[in-house]
N, C-alpha and C positions, 0 to 999 in steps of 0.2 A: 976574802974572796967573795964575788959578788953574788947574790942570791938569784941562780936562772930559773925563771916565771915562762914557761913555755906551755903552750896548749897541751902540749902530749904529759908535760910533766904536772901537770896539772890532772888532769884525768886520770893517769896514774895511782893519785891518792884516792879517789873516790870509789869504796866497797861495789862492788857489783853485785853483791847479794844481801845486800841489805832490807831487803823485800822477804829471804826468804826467815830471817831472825821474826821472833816470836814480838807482839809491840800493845798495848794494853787500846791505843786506840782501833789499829784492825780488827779488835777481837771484838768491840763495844760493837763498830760497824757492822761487821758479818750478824752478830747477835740480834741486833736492831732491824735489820732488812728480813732477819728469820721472826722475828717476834710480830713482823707487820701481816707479812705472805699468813701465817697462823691468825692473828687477830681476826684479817678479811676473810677467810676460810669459817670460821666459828661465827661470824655477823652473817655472811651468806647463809650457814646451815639456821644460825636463830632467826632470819627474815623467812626464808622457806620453808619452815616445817612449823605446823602446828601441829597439836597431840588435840585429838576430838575420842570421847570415850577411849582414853587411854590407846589411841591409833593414832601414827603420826600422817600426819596429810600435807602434802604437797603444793606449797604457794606460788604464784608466780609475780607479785607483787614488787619482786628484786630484778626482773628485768621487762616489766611490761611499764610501761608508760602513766597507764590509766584504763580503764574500760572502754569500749568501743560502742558507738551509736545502738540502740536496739535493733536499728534493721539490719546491723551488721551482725547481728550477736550469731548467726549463725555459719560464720567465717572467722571469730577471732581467735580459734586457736590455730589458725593457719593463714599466718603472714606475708605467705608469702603469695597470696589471692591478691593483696593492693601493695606490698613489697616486691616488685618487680625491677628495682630499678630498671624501668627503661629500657631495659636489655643492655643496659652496661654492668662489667662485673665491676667488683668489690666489696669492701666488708660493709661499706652502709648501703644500704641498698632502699633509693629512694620510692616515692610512689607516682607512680607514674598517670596521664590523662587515659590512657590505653586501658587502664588497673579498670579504670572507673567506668568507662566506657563499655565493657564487658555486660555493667550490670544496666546501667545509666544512659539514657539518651544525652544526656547535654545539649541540649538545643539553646538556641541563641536570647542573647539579653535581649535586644531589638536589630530588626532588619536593618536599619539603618548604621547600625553599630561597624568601626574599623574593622577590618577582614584578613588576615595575614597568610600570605599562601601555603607557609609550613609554620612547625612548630621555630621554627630559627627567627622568624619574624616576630614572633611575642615580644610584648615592649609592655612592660605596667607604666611604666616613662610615658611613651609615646600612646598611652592608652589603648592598646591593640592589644586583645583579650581574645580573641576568638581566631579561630583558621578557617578557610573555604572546604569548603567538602560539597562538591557536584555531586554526590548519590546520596544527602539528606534532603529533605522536602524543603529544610528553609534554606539551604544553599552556604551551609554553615556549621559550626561548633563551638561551641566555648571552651575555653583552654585552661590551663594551669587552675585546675579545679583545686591544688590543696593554698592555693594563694587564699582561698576563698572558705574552706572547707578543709577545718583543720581537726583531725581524729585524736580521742585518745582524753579528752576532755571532759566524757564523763556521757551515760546515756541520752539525755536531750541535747545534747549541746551543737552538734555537728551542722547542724545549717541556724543555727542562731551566729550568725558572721557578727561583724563589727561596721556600724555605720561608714567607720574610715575610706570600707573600700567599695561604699556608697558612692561615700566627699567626691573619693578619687577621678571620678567623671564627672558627678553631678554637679560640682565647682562649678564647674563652666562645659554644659553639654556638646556645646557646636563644636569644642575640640576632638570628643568621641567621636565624631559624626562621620561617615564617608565625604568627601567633598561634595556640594552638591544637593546632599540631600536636604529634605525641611525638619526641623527638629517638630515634635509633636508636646513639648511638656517648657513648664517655666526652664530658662538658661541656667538658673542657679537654685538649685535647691540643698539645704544643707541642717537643717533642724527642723524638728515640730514647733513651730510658731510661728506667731503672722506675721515676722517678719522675713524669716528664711523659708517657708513653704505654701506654694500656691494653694487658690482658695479650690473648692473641691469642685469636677465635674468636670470632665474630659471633653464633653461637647459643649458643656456651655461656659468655657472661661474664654477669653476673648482670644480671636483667632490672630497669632504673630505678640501678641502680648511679652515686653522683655521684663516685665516686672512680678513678682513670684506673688506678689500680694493684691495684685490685679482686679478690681471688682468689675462686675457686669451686672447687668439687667438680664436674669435667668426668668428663662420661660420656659414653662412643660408644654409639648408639642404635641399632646394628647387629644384627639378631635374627637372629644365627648363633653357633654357639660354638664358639671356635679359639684354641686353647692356643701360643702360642707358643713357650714355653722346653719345650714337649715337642716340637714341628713341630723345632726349632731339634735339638734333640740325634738325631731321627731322620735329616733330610736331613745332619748330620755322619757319622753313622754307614753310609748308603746308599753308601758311596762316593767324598768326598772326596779327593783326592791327599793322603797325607802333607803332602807341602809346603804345602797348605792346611789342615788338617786343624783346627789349631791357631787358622787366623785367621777368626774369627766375624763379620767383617764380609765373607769372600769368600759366606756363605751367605745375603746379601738378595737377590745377582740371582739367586739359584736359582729363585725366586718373583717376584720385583720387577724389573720393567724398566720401560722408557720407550717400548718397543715389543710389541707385539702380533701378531704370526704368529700364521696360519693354517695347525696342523700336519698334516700328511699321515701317518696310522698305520696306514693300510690296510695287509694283510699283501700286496696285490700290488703293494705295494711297501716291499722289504724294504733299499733304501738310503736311502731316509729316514729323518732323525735319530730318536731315540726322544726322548718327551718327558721335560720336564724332572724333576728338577734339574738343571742344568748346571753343572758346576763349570769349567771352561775350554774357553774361545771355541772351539777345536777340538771340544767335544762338541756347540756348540748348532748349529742351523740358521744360515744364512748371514741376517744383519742383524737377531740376535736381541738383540745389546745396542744397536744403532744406532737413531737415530730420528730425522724432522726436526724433533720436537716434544719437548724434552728439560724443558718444563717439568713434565710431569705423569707420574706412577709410573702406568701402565695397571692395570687392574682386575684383581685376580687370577681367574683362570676353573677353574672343574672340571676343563673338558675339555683346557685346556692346560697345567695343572699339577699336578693333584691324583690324577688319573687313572693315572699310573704307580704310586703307591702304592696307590690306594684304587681296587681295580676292583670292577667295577659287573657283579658276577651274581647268578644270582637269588634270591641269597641262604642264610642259612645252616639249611636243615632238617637235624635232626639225622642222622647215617651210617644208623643205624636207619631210620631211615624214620620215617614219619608212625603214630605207635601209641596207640592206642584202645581201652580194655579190652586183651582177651587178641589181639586183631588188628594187626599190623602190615605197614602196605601198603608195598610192596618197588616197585611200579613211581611212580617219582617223574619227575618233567618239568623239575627245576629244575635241571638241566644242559642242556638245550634252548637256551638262551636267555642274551640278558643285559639289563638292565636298563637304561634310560637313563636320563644325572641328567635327569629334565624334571619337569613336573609333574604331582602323582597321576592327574592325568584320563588323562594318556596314557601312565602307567606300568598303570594296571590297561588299558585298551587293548592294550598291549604283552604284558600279561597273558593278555588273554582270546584275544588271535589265537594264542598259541605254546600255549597249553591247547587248542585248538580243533584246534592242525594234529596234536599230539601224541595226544590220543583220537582222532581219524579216522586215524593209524596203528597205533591197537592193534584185534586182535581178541579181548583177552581179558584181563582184570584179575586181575592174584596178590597173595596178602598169605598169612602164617604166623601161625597162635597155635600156643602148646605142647603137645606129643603128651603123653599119658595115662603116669601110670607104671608101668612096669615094660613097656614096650613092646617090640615082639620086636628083638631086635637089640642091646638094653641091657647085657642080662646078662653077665658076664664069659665066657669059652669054655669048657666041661665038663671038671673036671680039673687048670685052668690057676689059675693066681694072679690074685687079684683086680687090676684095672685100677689102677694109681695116676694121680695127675695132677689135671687140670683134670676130667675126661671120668668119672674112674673113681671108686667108693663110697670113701665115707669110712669109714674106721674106727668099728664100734661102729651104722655106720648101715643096715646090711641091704646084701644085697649088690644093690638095685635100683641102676641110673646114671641122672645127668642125660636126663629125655628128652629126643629132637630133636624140632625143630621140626615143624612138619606144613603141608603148603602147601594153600591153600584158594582156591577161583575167586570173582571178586565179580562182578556185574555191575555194570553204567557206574554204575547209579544207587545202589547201596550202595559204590562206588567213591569218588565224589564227595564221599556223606555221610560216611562216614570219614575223608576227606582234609578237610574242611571243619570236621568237632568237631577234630580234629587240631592244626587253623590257629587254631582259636577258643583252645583250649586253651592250646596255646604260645604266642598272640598276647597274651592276659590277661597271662600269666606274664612276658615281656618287656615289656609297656606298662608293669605295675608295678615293674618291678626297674629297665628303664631311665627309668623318670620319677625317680626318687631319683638314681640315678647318677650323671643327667646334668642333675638340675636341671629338667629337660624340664615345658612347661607345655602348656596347649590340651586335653589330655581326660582330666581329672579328674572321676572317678564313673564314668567310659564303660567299660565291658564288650564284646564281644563274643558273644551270645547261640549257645551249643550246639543244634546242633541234632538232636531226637530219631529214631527210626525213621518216626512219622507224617510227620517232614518231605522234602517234595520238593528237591534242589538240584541246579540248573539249573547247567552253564556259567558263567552270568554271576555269580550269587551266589556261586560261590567265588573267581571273578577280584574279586570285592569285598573277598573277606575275603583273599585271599592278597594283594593291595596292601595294605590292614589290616594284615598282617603284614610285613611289606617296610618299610614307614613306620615302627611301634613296635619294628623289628630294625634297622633301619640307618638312615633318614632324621633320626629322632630325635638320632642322636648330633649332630647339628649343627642341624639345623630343630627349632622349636617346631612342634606342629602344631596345628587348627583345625578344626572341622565337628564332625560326626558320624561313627563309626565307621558301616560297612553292620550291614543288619538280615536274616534269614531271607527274607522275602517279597518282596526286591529294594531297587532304593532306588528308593525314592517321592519321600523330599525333594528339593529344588529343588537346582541345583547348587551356589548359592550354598551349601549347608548339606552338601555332599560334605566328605570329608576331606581335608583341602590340608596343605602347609606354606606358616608366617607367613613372609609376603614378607619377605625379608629389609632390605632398604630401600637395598641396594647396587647403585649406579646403571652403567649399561653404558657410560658414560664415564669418564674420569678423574675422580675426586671431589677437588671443592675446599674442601681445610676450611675456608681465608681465602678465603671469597669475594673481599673487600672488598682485595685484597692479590696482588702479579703474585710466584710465585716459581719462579726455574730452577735444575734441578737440576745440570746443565750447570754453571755455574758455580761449583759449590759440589761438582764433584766431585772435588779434591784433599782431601775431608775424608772421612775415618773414619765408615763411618753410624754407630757409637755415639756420633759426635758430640753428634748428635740425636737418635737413637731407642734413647736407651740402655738405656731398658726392655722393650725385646721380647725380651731374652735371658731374662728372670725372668718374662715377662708368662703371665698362665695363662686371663687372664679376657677375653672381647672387648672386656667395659664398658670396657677401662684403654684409656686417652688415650696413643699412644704418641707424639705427638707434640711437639716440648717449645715450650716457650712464650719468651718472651721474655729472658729471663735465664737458660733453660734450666731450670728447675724442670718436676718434669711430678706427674698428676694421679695419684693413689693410690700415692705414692712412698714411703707409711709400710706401705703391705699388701703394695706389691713388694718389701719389703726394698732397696731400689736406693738408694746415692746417685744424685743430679743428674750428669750427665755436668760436664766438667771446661770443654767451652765451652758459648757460648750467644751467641745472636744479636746483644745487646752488647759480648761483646767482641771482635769482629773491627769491627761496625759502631757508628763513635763515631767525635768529631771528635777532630781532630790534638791530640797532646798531646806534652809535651815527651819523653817516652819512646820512645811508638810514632806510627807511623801509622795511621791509622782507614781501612777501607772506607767506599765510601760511607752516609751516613745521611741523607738531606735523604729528605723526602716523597715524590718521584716516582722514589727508585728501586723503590718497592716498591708505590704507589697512584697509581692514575688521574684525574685530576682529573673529564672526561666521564663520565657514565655511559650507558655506549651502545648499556642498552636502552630508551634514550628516544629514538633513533634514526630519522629515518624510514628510508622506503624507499632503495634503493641508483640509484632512477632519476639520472640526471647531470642535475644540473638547470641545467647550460651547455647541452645539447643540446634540452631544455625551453624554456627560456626563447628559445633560437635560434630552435626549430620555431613558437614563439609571437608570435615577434616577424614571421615569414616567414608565419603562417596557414598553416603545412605539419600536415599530421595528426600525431595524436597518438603518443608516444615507441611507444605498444603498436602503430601501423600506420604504419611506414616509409616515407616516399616512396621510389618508384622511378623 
């Protein structure tokens, strides 16, 4: 009979409880899944506990990541200040722009930069990094802050980012760009070196430049004029120690610090330092080379440096005196007084009060022309041998002598007019000699007009003209100057058209040549300053760039006769190489990612948003 093979009879034969019989591998299974749950149970408790003086203490090292930024250290045992996911639930819970924004302004990379009107629009693709925000100052925000700023990496680490999400723009800028707008920096920049990074100086690399390595003709716009390799061989020669004598880079702090003192030269008080040069710490003031602010070289100043060589009186009329025709006036005021570096308005002010106090102490004005010849007193003695000398008749020339002088009284007001053709005279004569000498621009054609017997001068008219004179003798050596010289009749024109010097354009703060760029001197101070400013030893001209540029090349280095100094910013900073080691080179040691005068205000807007959540008045009225 035939064997029936049926699905049911089939099924039939197979145990249905075969599962619940005892079997040596479920027992291994169950065993094994209990022996795992216990393993991970006893590795947790040996990860989280350590025993300190026989007390066990509580680690968290089994489910924390890593340490969190120092300025966060005062949030990391509460996760959930930057674990917000977003306001979505579940069990990972991301960190969100909102997290960061709480504490964080985030203000924008560049104004120019893509704009995305919500977070939905974010694109690292499409380089759209930031969203519009109408109630920020810069009309903006930067977004997806952990793209950038990745936590949990150990205390410094948190804004030390990765070049990459530099690249990611800097590749090719005009892609970041809103349409339309003008890019401000090289197209491509992508490493420290001259190949992939423009040369330095935001104003003076050339304007529309597509090439990253781009050279220019850099000029300093500075309208003063200051010789260096002459400043340089005078403060050697003023005094140096031998033992320095020789080394030229001990003569930058003599002028160049990082600090700025306020010197005390008053003579009632004669134990205060004298001002600089200083050539060893012992001669300067107490924390003249010290500073908490060691990124910026301070402003060189008149009155704190300059003023020990170059003193400021009232200038130089000739020993003679002021002489006019056959007159020469003998009572002079210009040791009265001295002059202060300010500006003309208040040097002829300075002017017209020490003129004012000095004729309200005379009662009586002297000048000499030459006595008549052959006048009694001349002649040699009856008898005696002719005079030799300075004094006495020349041979062959009769025996009359030099006459002496003859003193004559002037009144104030032929006193003045004297001393003012005087001022006029010598002042032409110096405007023209030092306009050539010195290069000197601002009053070209301009005269100062003589004045005849018919004219009246006042007081004030010649405090015009002897600032006039003061200006084309001594300010000129370094100022251009501007306006108008004074006229006879007073000055009429408006002040704007007074006689000034051109602003110089040197700012009462430290001046940043790299804007766009952080650098400290502090750190760079085991280096030789001819490292880097190895043209100011030759420099003669203010126009010259004494700064060197990337590779160390610097700007008019075929008129300075100067080679390049021997280092340059690549070669200490560059990446490892099988030779040497490189300092750092990545982006942020040296540029900012924020720019943070798109900044708002400094209100805390945890204490805002507190007060507004509470209906408490606003941050400018406190509750009490």
């Amino acid at each position: 009979m035939a064997r029936i093979r049926t699905q049911k009879a089939v099924a039939s034969r197979i145990d249905l409880n075969y599962h619940r019989r005892p079997h040596p591998w479920r027992r291994a299974r169950v065993g094994l899944v209990l022996l795992c749950m216990l393993g991970a149970g006893a590795w947790f408790a040996f990860s989280s506990v350590r025993f300190k003086d026989g007390r066990p203490i509580l680690i968290d090292s089994i489910h924390n990541p890593g340490p969190v930024a120092r300025a966060h250290a005062q949030i990391e045992q509460d996760c959930k200040a930057c674990h917000d996911g977003n306001g979505e639930k579940g069990y990972w819970l991301s960190v969100s722009d909102q997290a960061c924004l709480a504490c964080h302004d985030g203000s924008l990379h560049h104004m120019n930069q893509k704009l995305a009107d919500s977070h939905t629009g974010l694109s690292k693709a499409d380089l759209i990094m930031a969203t519009k925000d109408d109630k920020h100052p810069g009309g903006g925000l930067s977004a997806n802050c952990i793209s950038c700023h990745i936590e949990h990496r150990g205390h410094d680490a948190l804004a030390g980012t990765s070049d990459q999400h530099c690249i990611t723009c800097h590749e090719n800028v005009d892609r970041a760009l809103q349409p339309g707008t003008r890019r401000e920096s090289a197209v491509r920049v992508i490493a420290f070196n001259t190949a992939d990074h423009p040369r330095f100086g935001r104003k003076l690399q050339p304007t529309g430049s597509e090439s990253a390595s781009a050279d220019a003709a850099w000029v300093d716009s500075t309208r003063l004029r200051y010789n260096h390799k002459l400043h340089v061989e005078k403060i050697r020669k003023k005094g140096a120690p031998e033992t320095l004598a020789a080394d030229l880079a001990t003569d930058c702090v003599a002028c160049h610090s990082s600090f700025a003192p306020q010197l005390d030269r008053s003579p009632a008080a004669p134990d205060k330092k004298p001002p600089p040069p200083y050539f060893t710490a012992s001669d300067a003031p107490q924390g003249w080379y010290g500073s908490s602010d060691t990124r910026y070289i301070q402003p060189v100043s008149f009155d704190a440096h300059c003023v020990a060589c170059h003193v400021q009186t009232a200038l130089p009329v000739p020993p003679r005196g002021w002489v006019l025709g056959e007159l020469t006036v003998k009572d002079l005021f210009r040791e009265e007084f001295s002059v202060s570096h300010v500006d003309l308005s208040l040097v002829r002010s300075e002017v017209e009060s020490n003129l004012r106090k000095f004729m309200d102490s005379k009662t009586e004005y002297n000048a000499t022309k030459p006595g008549a010849p052959g006048a009694a007193g001349d002649a040699p003695a009856a008898g005696g041998p002719a005079r030799r000398g300075p004094g006495g008749a020349r041979p062959g020339a009769g025996s009359a002598a030099k006459p002496a002088d003859v003193a004559v009284k002037l009144t104030e007001a032929e006193w003045l007019r004297v001393a003012t053709a005087a001022t006029a005279r010598r002042a032409n004569e110096l405007l023209e000699e030092n306009s050539k000498r010195y290069s000197a621009r601002g009053l070209e054609g301009q005269k100062l007009p003589e004045p005849t017997e018919a004219d009246t001068i006042t007081p004030a008219v010649f405090a015009d003209y002897y600032t006039a004179y003061i200006a084309v003798s001594s300010c000129i050596q370094c100022h251009d100057l501007e306006g108008n010289l004074p006229g006879l009749s007073g000055a009429k024109e408006s002040i704007a058209d007074r006689l000034r010097t051109v602003s110089t354009g040197i700012p009462k703060t430290p001046r940043r040549w790299f804007a766009s760029s952080k650098f400290d001197h502090a750190a760079h101070r085991q280096m030789d300053c001819r490292s880097c400013h190895a043209p100011a030893w030759t420099s003669e001209a203010t126009s010259d760039v004494l700064t060197s540029d990337i590779d160390g090349r610097y700007s008019g280095a075929a008129s300075l006769t100067i080679a390049a100094a021997g280092e340059s910013c690549v070669s200490c900073h560059h990446a490892d190489t099988k030779s040497a080691k490189g300092a750092p080179a990545n982006c942020v040691t040296c540029h900012e990612y924020h720019d943070h005068k798109f900044e708002r205000s400094m209100d805390n807007p945890l204490i805002s948003a507190r007060q507004a959540a509470l209906g408490a008045a606003p941050a400018s009225q406190p509750a009490r």
